[in-house]
N, C-alpha and C positions, 0 to 999 in steps of 0.2 A: 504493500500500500504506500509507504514511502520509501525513499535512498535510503533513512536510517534502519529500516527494518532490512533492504535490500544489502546491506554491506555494512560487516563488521566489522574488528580489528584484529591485529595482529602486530603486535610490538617485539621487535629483535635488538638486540644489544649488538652493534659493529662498528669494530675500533673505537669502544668505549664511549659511543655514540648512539644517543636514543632515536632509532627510526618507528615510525608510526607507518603501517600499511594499510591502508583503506583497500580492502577486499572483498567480493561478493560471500553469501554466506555459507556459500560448499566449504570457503578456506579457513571459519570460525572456529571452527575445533583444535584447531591446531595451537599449539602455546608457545609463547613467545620462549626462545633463546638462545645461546650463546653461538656466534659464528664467528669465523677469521676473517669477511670480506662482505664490503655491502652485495659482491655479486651470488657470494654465498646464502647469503640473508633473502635476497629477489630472486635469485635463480629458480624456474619454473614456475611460480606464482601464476601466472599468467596462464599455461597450458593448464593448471587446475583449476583456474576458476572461468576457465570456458567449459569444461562439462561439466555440467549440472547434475546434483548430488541426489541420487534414489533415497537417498537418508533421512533428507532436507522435506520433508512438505511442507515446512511452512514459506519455503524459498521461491517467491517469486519472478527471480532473475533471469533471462534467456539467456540460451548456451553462449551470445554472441557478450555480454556482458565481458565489459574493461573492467581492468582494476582503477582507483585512487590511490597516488601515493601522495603524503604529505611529506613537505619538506622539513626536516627536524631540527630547521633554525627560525624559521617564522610561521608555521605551521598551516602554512598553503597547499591544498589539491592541487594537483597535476596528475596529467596522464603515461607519466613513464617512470623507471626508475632512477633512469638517469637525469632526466628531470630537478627530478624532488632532489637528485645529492648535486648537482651543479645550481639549484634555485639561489642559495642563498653561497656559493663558492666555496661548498663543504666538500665536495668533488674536485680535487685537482687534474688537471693533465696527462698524470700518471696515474689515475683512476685510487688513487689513496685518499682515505678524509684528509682535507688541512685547513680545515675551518678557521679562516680569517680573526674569528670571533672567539677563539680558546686563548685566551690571555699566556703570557709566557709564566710558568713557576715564580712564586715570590712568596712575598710579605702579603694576603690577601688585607686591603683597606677597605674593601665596601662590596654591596652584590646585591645584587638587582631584584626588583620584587618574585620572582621565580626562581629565587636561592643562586643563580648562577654569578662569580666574580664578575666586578662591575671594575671596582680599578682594584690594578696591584704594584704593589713595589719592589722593583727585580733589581738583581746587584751582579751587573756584568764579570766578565771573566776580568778584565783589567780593572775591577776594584770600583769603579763609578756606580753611582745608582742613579736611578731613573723610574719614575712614575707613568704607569701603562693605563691607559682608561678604555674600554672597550665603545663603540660608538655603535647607534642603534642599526648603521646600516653592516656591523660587522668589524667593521674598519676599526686601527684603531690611533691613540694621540697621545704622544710621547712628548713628558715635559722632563727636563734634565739639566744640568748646570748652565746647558747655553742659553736655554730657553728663560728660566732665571735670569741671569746674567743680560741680556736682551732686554727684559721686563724693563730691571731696576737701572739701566742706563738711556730708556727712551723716557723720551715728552712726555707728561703726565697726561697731554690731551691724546697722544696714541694711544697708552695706557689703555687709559679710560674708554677706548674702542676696541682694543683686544679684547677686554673684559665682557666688553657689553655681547661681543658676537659670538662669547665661550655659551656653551648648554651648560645642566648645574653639573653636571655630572665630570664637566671637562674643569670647568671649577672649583669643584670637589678636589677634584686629584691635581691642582694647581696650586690648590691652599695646602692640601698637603705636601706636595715638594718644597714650597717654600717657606713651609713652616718646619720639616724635616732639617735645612738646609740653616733656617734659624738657630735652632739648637744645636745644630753642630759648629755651625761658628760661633757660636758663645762659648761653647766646650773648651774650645782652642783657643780663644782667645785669652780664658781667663789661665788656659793653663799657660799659654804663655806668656801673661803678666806675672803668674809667677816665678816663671822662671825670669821674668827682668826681676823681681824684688830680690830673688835668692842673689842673682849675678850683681845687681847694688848693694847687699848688704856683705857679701868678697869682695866689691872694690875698697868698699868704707874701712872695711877691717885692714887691708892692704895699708892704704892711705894712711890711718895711724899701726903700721907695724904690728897691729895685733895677730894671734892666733883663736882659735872657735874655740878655747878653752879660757878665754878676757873675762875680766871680772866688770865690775861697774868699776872699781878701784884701778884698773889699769886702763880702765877706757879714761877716767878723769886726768891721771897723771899723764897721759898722750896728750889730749886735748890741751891741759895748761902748757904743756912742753912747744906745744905746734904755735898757741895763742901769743903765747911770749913772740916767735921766731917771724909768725905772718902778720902781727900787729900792722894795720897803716900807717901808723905813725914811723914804725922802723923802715918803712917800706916806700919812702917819699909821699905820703898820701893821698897815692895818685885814684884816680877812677877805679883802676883793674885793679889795684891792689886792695882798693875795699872790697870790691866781688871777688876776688879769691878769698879773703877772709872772710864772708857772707857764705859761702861754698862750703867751706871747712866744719863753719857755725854749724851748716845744714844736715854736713855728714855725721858732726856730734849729736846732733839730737835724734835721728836717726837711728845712732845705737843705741844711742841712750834709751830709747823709745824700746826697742827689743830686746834689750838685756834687762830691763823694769820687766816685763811679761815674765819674759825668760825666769827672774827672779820669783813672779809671783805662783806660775806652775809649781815651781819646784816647791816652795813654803806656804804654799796653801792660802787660803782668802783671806787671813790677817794682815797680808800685805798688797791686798787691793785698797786700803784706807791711804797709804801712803804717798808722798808728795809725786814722787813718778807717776801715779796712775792717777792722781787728780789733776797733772797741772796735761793733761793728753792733750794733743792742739784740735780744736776745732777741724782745724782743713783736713784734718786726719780722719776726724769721725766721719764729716762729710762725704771724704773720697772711697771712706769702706762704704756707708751707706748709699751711695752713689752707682758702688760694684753689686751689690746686695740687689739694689733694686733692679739694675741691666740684667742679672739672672733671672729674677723673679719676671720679667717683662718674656723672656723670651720661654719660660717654662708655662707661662698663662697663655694658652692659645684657645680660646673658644668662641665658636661661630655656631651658628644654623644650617647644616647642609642641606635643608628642602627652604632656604631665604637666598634669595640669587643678590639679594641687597645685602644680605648680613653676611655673605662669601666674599662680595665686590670688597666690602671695605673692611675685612678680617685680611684677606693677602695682601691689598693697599697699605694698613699699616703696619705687616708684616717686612712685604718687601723695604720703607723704609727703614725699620729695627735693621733689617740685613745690609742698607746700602749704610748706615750709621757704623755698622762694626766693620764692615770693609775701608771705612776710611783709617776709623782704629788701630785696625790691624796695621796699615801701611806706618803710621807711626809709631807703634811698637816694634815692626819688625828693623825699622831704621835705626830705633834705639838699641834695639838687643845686640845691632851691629855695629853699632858705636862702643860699644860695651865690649863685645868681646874682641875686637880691634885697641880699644885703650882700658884694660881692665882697670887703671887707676883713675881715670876721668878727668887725666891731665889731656 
């Protein structure tokens, strides 16, 4: 009485791929499973469901009855097999699935309302990662350091039209690269601000002759010893000769500043009352709280991924935060080379 009574199913598992076969009802009995090749899976279908099944009365089909195949990417009728596995370019050339649409192995970040990955985050052979987004016709869109890097060095009025012409889904996986890419240069960055403090606080100890075993007691007798010799008064009391003593000042308190800590670890919180740890300089607390708050900025990343507005301007001031530490970076890394070119900071 209708197609749906007229033809059933038949679902095969090949190359790990769900085919649907729409077939008359002689071929209903049969159960779905496992085969080595979509030719495997179709082969004959067709010579069985042109004769009509003695079995069957409730089967209103004529002997002359086609199969339907659907295609088991966007689940369209057609009338061949090869059809249905070239519909959506799940058929290659060489008659092998290579479905455009099977994302590479990764990190999976997201999947589509029918369970399947939507984007993922794959880490090539040479060490780069890169963020995969599947797109509805299959295809798919690769965002990755260049494409980054591109973003946060154009116009903000291009920008603003790359954005606009991304789907959510492609901005989705764009907030995540470039929020991935956030956190990793914060990571580095701050690790290599520490490695500048450790390398200033070897020059400082240099500068006054000390050894990593100085007391506060021999950091002071250096300093008075140095204070005497760089005086500007001894020193014609020219310009430079006050900022080199201004310098000197700087590198004393400096230790002084971490051999006070250093002090206080070691003899416990009765000597956090003490004059070192009250007279701490402001610019100091500033510059930690300053670093404090640059991590906390790039570890806070949260958006609406079904808000095309609340994605637009989550990787907007993302990509800022990132073009902000790439300037950073280029200043520390000039410095770290300063540093270990003149370890004394003469």
């Amino acid at each position: 009485e209708s197609p749906k009574e007229a033809f059933g199913g038949l679902e095969t598992q090949v190359a790990g791929t769900s085919y649907l076969i729409q077939a008359p009802c002689a071929s209903t009995s049969s159960k779905g499973k496992s085969v080595e090749s979509p030719k495997e899976a179709f082969g004959g279908l067709e010579a069985q469901v042109a004769e009509e099944s003695p079995e069957s009365p409730t089967c209103s089909t004529s002997p002359k009855a086609k199969s339907l195949f659907r295609c088991p990417e966007c689940n369209a009728f057609v009338s061949s097999m090869e059809e249905a596995l070239k519909h959506c370019g799940t058929l290659g050339d060489g008659g092998q699935p290579t479905s455009p649409s099977c994302l590479p192995s990764g990190e999976a970040i997201a999947f589509d309302e029918q369970g399947r990955m939507l984007i993922v985050r794959v880490t090539q052979p040479t060490g780069e990662r890169e963020t995969v987004v599947r797109l509805p016709d299959g295809q798919q869109r690769t965002f990755d350091a260049s494409s980054v890097k591109k973003m946060i060095e154009s116009p903000q009025k291009e920008v603003a039209e790359f954005l606009e012409n991304l789907s959510n889904a492609e901005l989705r996986g764009l907030v995540h690269e470039v929020g991935q890419r956030l956190l990793e240069g914060s990571r580095l960055y701050h690790s290599r601000l520490a490695e500048l403090d450790r390398l200033g606080e070897m020059s400082n100890m240099k500068f006054f002759d000390l050894d990593e075993n100085a007391t506060m007691r021999d950091l002071d007798n250096a300093y008075r010893k140095l204070a005497k010799k760089m005086h500007p008064d001894k020193n014609g009391g020219t310009d430079e000769a006050k900022q080199r003593f201004q310098a000197m000042k700087e590198r004393y308190e400096a230790l002084k500043k971490r051999l006070s800590e250093d002090n206080v670890d070691k003899e416990g919180e009765g000597r956090k009352n003490e004059e070192p740890e009250e007279r701490e300089p402001k610019e100091e607390n500033e510059k930690k709280d300053k670093k404090e708050d640059s991590n906390d900025d790039a570890k806070s990343i949260e958006y609406d991924p079904s808000n095309k507005e609340s994605m637009v301007s989550t990787v907007v001031k993302m990509a800022g935060q990132l073009k902000n530490i790439d300037v950073q970076m280029d200043i520390l890394l000039k410095e770290l080379s300063r540093m270990s070119q003149h370890p004394e900071g003469t």
